[in-house]
N, C-alpha and C positions, 0 to 999 in steps of 0.2 A: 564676359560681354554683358551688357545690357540690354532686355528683351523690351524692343518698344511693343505699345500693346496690340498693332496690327500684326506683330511675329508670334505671338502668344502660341497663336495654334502651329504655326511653323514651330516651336520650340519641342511642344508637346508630340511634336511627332517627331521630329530628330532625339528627345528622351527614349520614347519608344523603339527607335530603330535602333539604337545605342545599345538598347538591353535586349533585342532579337540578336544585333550583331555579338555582343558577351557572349551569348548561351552558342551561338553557331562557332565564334575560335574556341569558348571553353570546351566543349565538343574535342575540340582539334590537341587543346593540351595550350590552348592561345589567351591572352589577355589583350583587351583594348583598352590601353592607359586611360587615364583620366585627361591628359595633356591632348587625347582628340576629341572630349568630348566637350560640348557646349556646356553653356554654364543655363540654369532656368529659373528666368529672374522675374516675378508678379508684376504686373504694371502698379502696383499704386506701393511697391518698395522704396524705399525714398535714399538711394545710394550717393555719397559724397564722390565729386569724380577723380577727388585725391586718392581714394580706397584701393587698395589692389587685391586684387581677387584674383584666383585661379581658376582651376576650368574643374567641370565634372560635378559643380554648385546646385544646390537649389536654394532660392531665398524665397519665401512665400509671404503669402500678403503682408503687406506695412510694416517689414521690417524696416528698421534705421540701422545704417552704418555709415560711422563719424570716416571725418576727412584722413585720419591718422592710424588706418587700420589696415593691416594686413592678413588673408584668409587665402589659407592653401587650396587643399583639392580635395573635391567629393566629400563635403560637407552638407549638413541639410540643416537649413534655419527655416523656424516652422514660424505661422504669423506672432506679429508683434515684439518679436527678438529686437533687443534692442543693444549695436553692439557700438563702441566707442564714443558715449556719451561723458560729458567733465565728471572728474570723481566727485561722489559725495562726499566731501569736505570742505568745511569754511572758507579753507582759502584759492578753493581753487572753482566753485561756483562758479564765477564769471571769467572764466579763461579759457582757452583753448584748450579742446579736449585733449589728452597725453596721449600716447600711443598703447594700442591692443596689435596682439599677435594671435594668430589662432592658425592652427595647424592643418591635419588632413587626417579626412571621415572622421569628422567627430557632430555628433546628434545636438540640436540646441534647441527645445523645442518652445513650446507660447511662452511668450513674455519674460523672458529670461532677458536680463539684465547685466551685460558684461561693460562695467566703466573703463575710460582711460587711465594709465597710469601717472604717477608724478613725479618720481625718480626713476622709475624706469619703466618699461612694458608692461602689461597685464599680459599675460601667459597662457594660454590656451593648449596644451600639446597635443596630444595626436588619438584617434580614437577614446574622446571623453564624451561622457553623456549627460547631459545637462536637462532633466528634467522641468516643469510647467513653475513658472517662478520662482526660477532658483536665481542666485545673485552672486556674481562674480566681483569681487571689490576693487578698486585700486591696488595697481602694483603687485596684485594673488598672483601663486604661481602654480598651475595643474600642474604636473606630471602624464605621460600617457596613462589611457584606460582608466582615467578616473571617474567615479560618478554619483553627481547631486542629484537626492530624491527631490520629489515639490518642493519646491518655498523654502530647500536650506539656501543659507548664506554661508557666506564664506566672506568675511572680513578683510581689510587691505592688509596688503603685504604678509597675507600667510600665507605659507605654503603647506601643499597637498602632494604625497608621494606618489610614487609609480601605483594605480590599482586603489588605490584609496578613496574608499567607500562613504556617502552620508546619507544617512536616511532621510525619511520624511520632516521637515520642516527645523534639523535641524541648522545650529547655531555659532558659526566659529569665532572667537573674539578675534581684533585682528592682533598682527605680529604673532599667529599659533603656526608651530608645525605638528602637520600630519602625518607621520609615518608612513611609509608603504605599506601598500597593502591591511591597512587597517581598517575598522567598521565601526563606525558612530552609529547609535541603535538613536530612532526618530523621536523626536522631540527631545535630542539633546542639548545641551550650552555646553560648548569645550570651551574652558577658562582656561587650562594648561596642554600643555603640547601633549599629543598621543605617540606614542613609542610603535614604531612598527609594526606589523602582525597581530595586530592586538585589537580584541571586541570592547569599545568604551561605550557606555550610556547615562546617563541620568542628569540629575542638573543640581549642582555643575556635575559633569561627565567623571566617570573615574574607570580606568583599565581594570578587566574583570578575568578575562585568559585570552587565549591564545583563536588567532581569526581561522581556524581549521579550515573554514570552507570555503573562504577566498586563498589561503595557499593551494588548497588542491585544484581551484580553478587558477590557478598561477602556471600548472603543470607540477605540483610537487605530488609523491606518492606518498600512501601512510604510513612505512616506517620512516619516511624523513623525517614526519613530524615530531618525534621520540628527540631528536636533537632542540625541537623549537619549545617544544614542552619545561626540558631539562633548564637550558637559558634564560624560560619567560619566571622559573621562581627563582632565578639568581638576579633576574632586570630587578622583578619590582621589587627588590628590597636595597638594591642600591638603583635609583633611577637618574641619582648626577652624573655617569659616567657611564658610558657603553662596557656593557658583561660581550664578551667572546662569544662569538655563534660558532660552534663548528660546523655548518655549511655555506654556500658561495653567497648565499642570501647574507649573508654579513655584511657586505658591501653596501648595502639598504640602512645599515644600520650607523656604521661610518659617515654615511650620505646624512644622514637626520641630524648625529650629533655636531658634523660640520656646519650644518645651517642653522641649528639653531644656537647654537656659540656665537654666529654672527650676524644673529639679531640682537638689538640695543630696543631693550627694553624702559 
């Protein structure tokens, strides 16, 4: 919903009754969906009334959201987000912005930059967190649990794996895939695709070993890693073709080399 600015304080107090009533059914062993709670929208947000939004929102001051955008539940866009504006590129400046999709609880904070797509959606998936300046391109596609430090960019039509990490300020060219669960150390440029699990930095970026401490924040334990270890010096010495994982995490790996086969570079 749309908070006109006389509701402002009514909003603010339905937020707060919202998170008295969570802790009172969490108590119980209860959850209050997102689907009963109001959405908490700034007065000077500047929302297309094509937009669909769900509920359980906060949009804060002067965000923009294009005509062509869909945003799930219990998200928090912090000011100046600016989400479904035309892609930056030449040819599509003056045309109607393409479609963004953006999912549920994911963090999007100041001035963060997510354009429309041109062949298909811009992507957003689910609990990603998008740091102060970060730039989602044309047709990018997150995966959940992803997340841009300051000021990285992420390029059109890359894609970014399940959990996959960039640091500060850095740089994706576009058409890159980013593996799951992998980590771009800051101020890096990835000119070539990053291979899953994998710590890349420098410029341009190069794979250096194995993301140890985003798998164990994955849920994996440290004798698993003894299999990730074993397969990260069989990857990087053939890196055209997927080396065998032996654990269920291979699937990750499958998923990478499927998409980027089917990019046209």
């Amino acid at each position: 919903m749309l908070v006109h600015p006389k509701r402002v304080n009514d909003a603010v107090f339905l937020r707060a009754a919202d998170t008295v009533t969570n802790i009172l059914l969490g108590i119980c062993g209860w959850y209050y969906p997102f689907s009963m709670q109001e959405n908490i929208i700034h007065a000077t947000a500047v929302i297309d009334p094509k937009a669909v939004i769900g509920t359980g929102n906060y949009i804060g001051p002067y965000c923009i959201i294009g005509p062509n955008v869909k945003i799930g539940n219990g998200n928090r866009l912090e000011a100046f987000a600016s989400i479904g504006t035309p892609a930056e590129h030449r040819n599509y400046f003056f045309s109607p912005p393409g479609p963004v999709e953006i999912g549920n609880e994911n963090v999007i904070r100041e001035y963060v930059t997510i354009n429309g797509g041109t062949s298909a959606a811009t992507h957003v998936a689910n609990k990603c967190t998008l740091l102060k300046g970060s730039h989602v391109g044309h047709d990018a596609h997150l995966e959940n649990s992803c997340n841009l430090g300051c000021n990285a960019i992420v390029g059109g039509h890359s894609h970014l794996g399940i959990g996959a990490n960039l640091g500060l300020s850095t740089v994706v060219h576009q058409n890159r895939v980013v593996g799951a669960y992998a980590l771009i150390g800051m101020n890096s440029t990835v000119t070539k695709d990053v291979i899953p699990f994998s710590i890349s930095f420098g410029t341009p970026s190069e794979v250096k070993r194995i993301n140890r401490i985003g798998l164990q924040r994955a849920g994996l334990q440290s004798q698993e890693l003894v299999a990730f270890d074993e397969w990260f010096e069989s990857q990087i010495l053939n890196t055209a073709s997927p080396v065998k994982l032996d654990h269920k995490f291979d699937k990750f790996l499958t998923e990478f080399f499927k998409i980027k086969s089917s990019f046209t570079r």
